[in-house]
MDTraj code that builds the backbone (N, CA, C; nanometers):
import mdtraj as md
import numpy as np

residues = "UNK UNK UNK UNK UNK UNK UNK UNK UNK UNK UNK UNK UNK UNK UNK UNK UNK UNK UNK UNK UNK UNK UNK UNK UNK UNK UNK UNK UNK UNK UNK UNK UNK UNK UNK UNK UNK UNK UNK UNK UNK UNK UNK UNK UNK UNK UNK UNK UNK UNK UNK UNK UNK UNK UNK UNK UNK UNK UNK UNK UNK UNK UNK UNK UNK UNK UNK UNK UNK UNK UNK UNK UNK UNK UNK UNK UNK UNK UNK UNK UNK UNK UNK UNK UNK UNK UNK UNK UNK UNK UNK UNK UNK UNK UNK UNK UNK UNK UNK UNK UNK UNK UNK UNK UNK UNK UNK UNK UNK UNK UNK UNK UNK UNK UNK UNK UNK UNK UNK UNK UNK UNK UNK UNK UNK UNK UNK UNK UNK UNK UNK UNK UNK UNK UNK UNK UNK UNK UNK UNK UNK UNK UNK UNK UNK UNK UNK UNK UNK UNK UNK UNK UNK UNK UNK UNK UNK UNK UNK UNK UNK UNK UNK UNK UNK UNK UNK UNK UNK UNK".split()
xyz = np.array([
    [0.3870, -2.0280, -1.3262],
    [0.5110, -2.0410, -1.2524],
    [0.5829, -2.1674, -1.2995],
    [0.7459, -2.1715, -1.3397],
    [0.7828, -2.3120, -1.3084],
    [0.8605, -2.3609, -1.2434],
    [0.8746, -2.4485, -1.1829],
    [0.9379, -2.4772, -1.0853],
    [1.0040, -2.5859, -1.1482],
    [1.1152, -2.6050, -1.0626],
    [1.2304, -2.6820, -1.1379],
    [1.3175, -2.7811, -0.9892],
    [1.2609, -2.8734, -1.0212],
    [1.2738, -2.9969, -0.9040],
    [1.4027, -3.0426, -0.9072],
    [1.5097, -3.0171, -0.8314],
    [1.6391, -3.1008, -0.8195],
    [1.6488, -3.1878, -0.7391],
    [1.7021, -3.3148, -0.7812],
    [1.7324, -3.4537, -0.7352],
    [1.8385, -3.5293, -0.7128],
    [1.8511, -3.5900, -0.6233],
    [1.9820, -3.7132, -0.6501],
    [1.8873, -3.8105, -0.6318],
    [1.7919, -3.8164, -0.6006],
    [1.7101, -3.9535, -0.6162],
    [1.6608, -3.9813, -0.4775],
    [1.7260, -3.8656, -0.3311],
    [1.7001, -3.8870, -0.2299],
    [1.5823, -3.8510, -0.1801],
    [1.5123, -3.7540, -0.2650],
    [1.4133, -3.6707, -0.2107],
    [1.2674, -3.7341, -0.2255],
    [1.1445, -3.7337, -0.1389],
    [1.0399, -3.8035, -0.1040],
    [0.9741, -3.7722, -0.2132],
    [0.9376, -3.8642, -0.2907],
    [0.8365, -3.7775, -0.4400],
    [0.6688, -3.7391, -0.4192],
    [0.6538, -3.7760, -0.3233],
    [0.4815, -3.7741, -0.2623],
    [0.4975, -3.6368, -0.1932],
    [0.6088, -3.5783, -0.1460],
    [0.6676, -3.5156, -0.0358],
    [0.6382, -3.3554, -0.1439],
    [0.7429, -3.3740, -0.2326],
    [0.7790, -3.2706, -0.3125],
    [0.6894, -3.2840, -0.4513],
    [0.5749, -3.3728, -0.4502],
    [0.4914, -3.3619, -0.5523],
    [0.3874, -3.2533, -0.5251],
    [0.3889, -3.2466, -0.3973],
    [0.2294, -3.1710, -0.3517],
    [0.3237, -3.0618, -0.2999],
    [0.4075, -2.9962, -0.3323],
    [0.4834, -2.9065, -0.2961],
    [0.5152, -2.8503, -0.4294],
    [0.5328, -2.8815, -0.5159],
    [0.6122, -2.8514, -0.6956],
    [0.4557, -2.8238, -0.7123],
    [0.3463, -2.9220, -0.7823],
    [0.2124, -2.9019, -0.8310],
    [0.1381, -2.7252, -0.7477],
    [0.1378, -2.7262, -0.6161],
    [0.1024, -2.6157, -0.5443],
    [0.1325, -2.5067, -0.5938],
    [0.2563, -2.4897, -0.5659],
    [0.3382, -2.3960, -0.6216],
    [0.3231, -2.3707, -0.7818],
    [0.3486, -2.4576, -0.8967],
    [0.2947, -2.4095, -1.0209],
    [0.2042, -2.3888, -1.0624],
    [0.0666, -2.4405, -0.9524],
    [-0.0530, -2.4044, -1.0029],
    [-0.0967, -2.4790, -1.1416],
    [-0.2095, -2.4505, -1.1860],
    [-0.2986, -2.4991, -1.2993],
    [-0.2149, -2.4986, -1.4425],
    [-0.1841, -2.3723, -1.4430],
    [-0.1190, -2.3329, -1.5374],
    [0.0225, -2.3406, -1.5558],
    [0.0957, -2.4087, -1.4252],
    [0.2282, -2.3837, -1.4565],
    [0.3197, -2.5336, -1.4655],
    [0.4203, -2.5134, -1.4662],
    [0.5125, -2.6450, -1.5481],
    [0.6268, -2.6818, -1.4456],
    [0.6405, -2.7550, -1.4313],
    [0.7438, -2.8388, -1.3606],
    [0.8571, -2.9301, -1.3976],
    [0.9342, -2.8894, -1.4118],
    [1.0861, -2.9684, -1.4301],
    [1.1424, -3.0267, -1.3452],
    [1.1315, -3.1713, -1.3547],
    [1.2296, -3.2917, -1.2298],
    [1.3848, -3.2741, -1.3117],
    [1.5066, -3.2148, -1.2605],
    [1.5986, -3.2443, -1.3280],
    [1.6854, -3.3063, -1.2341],
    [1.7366, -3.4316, -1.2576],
    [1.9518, -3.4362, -1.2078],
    [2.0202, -3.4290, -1.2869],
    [2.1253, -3.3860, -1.1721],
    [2.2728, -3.3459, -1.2897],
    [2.3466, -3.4813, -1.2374],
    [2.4077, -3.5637, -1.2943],
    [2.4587, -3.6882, -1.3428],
    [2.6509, -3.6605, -1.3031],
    [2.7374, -3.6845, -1.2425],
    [2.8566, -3.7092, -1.2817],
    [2.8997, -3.8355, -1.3700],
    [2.9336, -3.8342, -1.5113],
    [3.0010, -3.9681, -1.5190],
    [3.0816, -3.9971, -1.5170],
    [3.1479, -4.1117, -1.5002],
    [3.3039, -4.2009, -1.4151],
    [3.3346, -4.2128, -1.5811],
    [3.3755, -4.0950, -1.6896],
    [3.4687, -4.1135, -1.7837],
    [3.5895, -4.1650, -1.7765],
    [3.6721, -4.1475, -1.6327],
    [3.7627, -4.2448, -1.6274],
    [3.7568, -4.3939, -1.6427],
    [3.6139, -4.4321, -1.5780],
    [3.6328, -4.5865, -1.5890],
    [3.6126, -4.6034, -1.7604],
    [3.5767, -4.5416, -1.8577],
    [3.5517, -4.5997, -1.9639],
    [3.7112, -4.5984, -2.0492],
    [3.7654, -4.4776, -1.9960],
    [3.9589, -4.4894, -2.0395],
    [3.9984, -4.6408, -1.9904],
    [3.9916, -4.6692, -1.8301],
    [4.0069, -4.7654, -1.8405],
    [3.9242, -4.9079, -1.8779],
    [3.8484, -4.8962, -1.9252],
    [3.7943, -5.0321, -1.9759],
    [3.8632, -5.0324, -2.0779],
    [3.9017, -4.9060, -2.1878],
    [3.9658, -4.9490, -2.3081],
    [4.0977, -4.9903, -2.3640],
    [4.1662, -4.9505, -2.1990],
    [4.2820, -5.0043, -2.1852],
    [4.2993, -5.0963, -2.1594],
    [4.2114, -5.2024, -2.0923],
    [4.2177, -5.3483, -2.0489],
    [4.1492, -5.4120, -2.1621],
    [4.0420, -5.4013, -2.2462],
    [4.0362, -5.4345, -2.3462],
    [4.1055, -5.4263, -2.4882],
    [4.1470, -5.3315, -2.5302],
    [4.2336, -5.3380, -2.6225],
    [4.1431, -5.2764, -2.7516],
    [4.1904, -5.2658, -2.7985],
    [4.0863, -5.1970, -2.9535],
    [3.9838, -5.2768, -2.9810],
    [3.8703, -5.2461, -2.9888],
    [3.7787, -5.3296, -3.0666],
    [3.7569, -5.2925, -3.1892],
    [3.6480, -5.3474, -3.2488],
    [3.5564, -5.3015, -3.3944],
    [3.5146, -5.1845, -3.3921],
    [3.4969, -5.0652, -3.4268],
    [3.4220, -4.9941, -3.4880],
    [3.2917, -5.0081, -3.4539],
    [3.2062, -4.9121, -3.3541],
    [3.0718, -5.0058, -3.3477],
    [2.9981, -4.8557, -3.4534],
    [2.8658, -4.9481, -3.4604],
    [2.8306, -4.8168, -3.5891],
    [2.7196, -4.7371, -3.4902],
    [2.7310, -4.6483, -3.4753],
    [2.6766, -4.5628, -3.3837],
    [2.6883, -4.4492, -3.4091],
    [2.5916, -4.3535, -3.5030],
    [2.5703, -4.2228, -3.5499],
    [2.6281, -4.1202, -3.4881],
    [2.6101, -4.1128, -3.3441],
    [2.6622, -4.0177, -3.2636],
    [2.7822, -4.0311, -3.2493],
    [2.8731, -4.1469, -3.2496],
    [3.0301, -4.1638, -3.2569],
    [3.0721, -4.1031, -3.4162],
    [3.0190, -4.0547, -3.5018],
    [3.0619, -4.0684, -3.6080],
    [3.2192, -3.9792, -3.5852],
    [3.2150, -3.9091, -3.4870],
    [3.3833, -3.8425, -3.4823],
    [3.4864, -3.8778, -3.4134],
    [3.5479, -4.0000, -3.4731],
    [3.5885, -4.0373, -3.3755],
    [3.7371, -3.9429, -3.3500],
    [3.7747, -3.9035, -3.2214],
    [3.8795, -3.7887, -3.1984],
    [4.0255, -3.8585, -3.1923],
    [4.0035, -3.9960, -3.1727],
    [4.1574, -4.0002, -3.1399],
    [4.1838, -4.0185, -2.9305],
    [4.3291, -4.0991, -2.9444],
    [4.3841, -4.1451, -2.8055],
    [4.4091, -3.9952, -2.7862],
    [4.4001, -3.9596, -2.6008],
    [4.4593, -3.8708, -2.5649],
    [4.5678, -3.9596, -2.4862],
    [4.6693, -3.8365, -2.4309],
    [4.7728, -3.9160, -2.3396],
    [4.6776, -3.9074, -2.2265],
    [4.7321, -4.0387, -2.1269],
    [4.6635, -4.0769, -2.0310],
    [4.6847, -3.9608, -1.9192],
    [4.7944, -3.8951, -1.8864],
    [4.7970, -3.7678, -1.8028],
    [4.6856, -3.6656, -1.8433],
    [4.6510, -3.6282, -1.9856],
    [4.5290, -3.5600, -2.0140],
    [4.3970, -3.5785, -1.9380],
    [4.2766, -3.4865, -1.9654],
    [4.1518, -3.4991, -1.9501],
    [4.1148, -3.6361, -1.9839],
    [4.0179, -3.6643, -1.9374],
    [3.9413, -3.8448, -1.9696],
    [3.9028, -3.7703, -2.0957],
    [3.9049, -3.8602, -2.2169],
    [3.8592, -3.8527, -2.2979],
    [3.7072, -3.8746, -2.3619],
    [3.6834, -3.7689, -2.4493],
    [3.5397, -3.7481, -2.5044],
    [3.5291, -3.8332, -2.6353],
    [3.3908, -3.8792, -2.6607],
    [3.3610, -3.8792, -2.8307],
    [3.4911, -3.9899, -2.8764],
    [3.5093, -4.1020, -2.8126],
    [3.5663, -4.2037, -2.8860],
    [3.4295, -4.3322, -2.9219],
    [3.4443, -4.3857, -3.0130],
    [3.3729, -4.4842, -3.0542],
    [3.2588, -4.6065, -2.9429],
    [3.1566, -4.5501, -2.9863],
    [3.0885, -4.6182, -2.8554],
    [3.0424, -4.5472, -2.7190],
    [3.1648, -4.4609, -2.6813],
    [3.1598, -4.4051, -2.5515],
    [2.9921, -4.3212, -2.5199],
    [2.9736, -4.2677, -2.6177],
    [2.8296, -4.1891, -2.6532],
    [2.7444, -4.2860, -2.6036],
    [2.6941, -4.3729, -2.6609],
    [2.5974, -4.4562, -2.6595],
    [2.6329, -4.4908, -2.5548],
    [2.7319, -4.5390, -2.4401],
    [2.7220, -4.5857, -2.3341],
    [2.7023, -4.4843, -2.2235],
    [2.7400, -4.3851, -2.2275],
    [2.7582, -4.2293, -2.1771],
    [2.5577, -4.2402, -2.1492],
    [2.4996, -4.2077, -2.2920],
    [2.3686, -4.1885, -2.3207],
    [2.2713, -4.2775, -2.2432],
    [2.3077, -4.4206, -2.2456],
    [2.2277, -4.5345, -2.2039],
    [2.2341, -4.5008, -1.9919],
    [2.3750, -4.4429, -1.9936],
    [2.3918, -4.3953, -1.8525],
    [2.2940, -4.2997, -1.8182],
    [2.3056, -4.2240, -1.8656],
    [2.2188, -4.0902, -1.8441],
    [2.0733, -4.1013, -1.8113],
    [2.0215, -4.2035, -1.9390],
    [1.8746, -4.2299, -1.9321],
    [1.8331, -4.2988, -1.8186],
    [1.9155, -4.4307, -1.7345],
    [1.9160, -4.4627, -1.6823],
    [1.8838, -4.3916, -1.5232],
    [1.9926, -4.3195, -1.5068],
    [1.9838, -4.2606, -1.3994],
    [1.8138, -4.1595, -1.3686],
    [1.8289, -4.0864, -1.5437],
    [1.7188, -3.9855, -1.5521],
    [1.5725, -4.0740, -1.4996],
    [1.5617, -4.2045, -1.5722],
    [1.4773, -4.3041, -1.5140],
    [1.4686, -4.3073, -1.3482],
    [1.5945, -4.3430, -1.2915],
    [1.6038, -4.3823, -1.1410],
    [1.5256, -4.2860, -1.0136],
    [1.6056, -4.1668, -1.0866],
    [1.6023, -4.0317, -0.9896],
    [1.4451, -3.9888, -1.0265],
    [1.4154, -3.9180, -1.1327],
    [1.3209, -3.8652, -1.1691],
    [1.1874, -3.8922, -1.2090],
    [1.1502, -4.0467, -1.2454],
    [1.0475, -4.1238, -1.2542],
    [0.9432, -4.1066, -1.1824],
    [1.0107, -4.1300, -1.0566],
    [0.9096, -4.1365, -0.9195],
    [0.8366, -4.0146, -0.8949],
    [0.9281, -3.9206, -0.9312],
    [0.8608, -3.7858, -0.8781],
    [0.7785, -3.7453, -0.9711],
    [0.7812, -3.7490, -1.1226],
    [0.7306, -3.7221, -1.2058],
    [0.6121, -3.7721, -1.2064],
    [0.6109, -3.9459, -1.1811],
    [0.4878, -4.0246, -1.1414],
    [0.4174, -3.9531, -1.0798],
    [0.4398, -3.8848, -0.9359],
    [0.3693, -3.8401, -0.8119],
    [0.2952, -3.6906, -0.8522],
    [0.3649, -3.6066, -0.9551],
    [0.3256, -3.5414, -0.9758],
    [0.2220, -3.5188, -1.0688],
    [0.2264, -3.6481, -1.1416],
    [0.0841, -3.6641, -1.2867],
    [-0.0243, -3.7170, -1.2223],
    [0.0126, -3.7990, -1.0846],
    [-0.0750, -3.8665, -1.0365],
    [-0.1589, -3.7924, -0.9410],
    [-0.1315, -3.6915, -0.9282],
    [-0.1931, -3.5857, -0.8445],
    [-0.2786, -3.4801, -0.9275],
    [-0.2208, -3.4654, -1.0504],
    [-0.3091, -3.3418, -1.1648],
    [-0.2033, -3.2889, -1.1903],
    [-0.1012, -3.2783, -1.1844],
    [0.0090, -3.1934, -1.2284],
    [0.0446, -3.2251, -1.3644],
    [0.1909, -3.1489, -1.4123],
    [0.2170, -3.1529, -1.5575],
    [0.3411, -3.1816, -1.5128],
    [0.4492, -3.2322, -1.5257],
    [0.5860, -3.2700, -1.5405],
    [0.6403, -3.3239, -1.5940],
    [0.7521, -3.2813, -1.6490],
    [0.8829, -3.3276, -1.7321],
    [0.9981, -3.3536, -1.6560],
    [1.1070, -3.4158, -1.7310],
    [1.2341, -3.4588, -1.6770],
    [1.3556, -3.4071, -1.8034],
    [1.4517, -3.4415, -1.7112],
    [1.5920, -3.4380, -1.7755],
    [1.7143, -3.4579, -1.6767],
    [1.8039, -3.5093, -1.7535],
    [1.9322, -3.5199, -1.6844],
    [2.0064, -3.4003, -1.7808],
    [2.1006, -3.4305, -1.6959],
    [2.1984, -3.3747, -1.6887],
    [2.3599, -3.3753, -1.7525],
    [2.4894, -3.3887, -1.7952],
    [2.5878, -3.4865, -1.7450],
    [2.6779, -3.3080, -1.6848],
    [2.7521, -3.3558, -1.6426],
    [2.8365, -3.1822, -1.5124],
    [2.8795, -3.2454, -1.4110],
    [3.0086, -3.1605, -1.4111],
    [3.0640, -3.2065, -1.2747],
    [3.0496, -3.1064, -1.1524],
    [2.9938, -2.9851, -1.1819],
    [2.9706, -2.9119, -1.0579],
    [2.8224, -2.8996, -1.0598],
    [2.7817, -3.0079, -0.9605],
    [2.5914, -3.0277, -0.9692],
    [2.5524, -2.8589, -0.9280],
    [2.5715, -2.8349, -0.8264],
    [2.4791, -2.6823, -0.8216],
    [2.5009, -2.6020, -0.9287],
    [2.6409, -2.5326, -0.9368],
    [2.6465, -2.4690, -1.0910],
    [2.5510, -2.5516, -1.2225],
    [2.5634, -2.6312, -1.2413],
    [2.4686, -2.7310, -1.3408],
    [2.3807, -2.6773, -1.3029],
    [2.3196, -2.7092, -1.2003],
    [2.1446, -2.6418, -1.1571],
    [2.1191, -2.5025, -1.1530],
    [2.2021, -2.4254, -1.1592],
    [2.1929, -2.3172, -1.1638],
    [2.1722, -2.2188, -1.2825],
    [2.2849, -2.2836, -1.3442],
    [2.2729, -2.2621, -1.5427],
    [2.1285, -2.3544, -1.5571],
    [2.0934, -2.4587, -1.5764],
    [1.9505, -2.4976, -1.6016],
    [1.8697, -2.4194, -1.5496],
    [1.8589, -2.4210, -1.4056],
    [1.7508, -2.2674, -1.3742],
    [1.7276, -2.1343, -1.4473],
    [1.8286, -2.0983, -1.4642],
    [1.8251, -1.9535, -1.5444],
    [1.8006, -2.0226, -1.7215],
    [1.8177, -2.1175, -1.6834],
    [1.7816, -2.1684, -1.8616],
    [1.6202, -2.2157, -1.9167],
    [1.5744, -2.2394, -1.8057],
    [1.4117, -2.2237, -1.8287],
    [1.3446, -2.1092, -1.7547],
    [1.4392, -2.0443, -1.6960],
    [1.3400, -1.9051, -1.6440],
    [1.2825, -1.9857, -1.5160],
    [1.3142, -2.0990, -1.4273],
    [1.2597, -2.1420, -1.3519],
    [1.2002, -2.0281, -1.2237],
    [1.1412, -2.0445, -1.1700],
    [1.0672, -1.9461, -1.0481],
    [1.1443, -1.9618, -0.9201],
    [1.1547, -2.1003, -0.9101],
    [1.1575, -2.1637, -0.7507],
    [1.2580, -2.3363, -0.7958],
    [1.3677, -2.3375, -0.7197],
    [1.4339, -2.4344, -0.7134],
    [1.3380, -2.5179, -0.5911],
    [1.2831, -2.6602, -0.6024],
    [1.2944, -2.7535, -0.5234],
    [1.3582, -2.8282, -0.4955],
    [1.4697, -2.8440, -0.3351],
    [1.5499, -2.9363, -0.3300],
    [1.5548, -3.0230, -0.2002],
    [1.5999, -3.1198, -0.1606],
    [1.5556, -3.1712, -0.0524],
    [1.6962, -3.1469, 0.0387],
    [1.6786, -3.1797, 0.1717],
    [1.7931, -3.1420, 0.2792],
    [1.9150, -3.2342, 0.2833],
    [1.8931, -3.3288, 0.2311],
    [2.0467, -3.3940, 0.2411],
    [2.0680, -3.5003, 0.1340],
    [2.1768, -3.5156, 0.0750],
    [2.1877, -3.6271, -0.0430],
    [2.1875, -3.7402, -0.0228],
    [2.1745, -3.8405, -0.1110],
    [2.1697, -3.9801, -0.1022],
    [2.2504, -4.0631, -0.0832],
    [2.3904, -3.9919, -0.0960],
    [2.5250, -4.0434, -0.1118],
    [2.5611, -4.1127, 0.0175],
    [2.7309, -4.1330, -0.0087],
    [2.7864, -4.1769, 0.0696],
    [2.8535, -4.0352, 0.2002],
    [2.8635, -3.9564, 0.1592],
    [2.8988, -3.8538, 0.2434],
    [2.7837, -3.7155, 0.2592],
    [2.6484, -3.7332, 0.2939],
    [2.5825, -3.6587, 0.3270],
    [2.6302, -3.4866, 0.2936],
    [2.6967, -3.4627, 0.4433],
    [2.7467, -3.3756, 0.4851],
    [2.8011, -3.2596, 0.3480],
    [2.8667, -3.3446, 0.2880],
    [2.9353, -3.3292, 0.1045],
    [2.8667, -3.2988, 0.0017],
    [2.7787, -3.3601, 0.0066],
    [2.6657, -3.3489, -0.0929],
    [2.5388, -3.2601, -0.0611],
    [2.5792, -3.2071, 0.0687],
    [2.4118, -3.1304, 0.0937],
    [2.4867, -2.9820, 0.0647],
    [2.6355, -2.9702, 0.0481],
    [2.7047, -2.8355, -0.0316],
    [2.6139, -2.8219, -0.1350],
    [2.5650, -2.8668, -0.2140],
    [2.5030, -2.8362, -0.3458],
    [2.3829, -2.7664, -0.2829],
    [2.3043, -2.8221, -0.1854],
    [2.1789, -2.7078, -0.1681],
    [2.1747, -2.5591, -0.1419],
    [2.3424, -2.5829, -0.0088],
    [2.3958, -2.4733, 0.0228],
    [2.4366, -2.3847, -0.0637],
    [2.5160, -2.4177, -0.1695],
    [2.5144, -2.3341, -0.2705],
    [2.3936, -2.3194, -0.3612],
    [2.3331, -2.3566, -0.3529],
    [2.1990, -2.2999, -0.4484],
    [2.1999, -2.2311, -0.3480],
    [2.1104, -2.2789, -0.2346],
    [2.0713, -2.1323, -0.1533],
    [2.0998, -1.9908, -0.1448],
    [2.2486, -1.9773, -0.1478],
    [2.3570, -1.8758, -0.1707],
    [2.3482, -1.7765, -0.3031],
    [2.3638, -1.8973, -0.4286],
    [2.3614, -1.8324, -0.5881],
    [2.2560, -1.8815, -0.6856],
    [2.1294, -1.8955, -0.6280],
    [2.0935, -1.9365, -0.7339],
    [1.9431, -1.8228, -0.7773],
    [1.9432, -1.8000, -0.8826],
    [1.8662, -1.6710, -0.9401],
    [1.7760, -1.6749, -0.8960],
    [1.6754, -1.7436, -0.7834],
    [1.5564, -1.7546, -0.8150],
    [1.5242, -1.8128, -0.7142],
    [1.4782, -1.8205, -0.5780],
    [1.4140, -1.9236, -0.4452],
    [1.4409, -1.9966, -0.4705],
    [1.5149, -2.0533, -0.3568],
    [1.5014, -2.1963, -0.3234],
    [1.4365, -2.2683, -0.1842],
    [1.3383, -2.3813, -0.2401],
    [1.2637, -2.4086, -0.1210],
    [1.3031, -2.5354, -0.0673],
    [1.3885, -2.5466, 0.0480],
    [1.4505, -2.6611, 0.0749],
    [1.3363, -2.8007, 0.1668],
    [1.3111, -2.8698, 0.1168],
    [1.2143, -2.9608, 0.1731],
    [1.2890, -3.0555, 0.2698],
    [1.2310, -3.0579, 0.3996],
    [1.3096, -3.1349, 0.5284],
    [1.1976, -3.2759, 0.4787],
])
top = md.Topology()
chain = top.add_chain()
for i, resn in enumerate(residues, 1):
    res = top.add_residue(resn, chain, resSeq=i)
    for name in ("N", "CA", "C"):
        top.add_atom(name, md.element.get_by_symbol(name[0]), res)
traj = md.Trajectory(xyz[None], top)
């Protein structure tokens, strides 16, 4: 079985370790994932208050696309932005998913991680679910955020659309 652990970082990892491991059994695999929003706007504006810099050499920038107009989409794939984008990601993937992953090796289990970056977290979790064939969504009852109420939409909609159980942990 695998089960596929969703996070904002709120959920008890001792809680949902012995809940994920159970459920996959001996043989089965476990995925801690969050899906990440990033504040691409703030990096438009940092580059507007800074002004052009150097060229930083960074493999993954190698394309660099060009200014959009500022009424446009925040812009992708300018110089640097990657690597800071990336260093974000890991970060968070660290914050959120560590703990649980910990809880779950530390018990006998097998688990992996990943982030994410998406701006519609359940859809995100949903396409990832159907993207490892997951069994069973684990998610916890309310987010970490600043508006609860807002953020526990994402379970609700899993509950609703998502291919596969979801087991909501109080």
């Amino acid at each position: 079985m695998h089960v596929l652990v969703a996070t904002d970082g709120s959920i008890e990892p001792e809680a949902v370790a012995r809940f994920a491991s159970a459920l996959a059994g001996p043989d089965g695999a476990t995925t801690v994932a969050t899906i990440v929003r990033v504040p691409r706007t703030m990096l438009a504006d940092l580059r507007a208050q800074l002004g052009s810099q150097p060229p930083p050499s960074v493999d993954t920038d190698a394309e660099y696309v060009g200014a959009t107009s500022a009424e446009g989409p925040a812009p992708r794939n300018w110089p640097g932005d990657d690597a800071v984008v990336a260093q974000y990601l890991g970060d968070k993937r660290i914050e959120r998913c560590r703990p649980i992953v910990t809880a779950i090796r530390e018990g006998g289990g097998t688990a992996e991680s990943t982030v994410r970056e998406g701006d519609d977290v359940a859809d995100d979790l949903i396409a990832l679910a159907s993207e490892l064939e997951a069994d069973v969504i684990i998610v916890g009852n309310r987010g970490g955020g600043a508006i609860p109420a807002v953020l526990w939409s994402v379970g609700a909609k899993l509950v609703r659309r998502a291919p596969c159980p979801v087991l909501v942990l109080r």
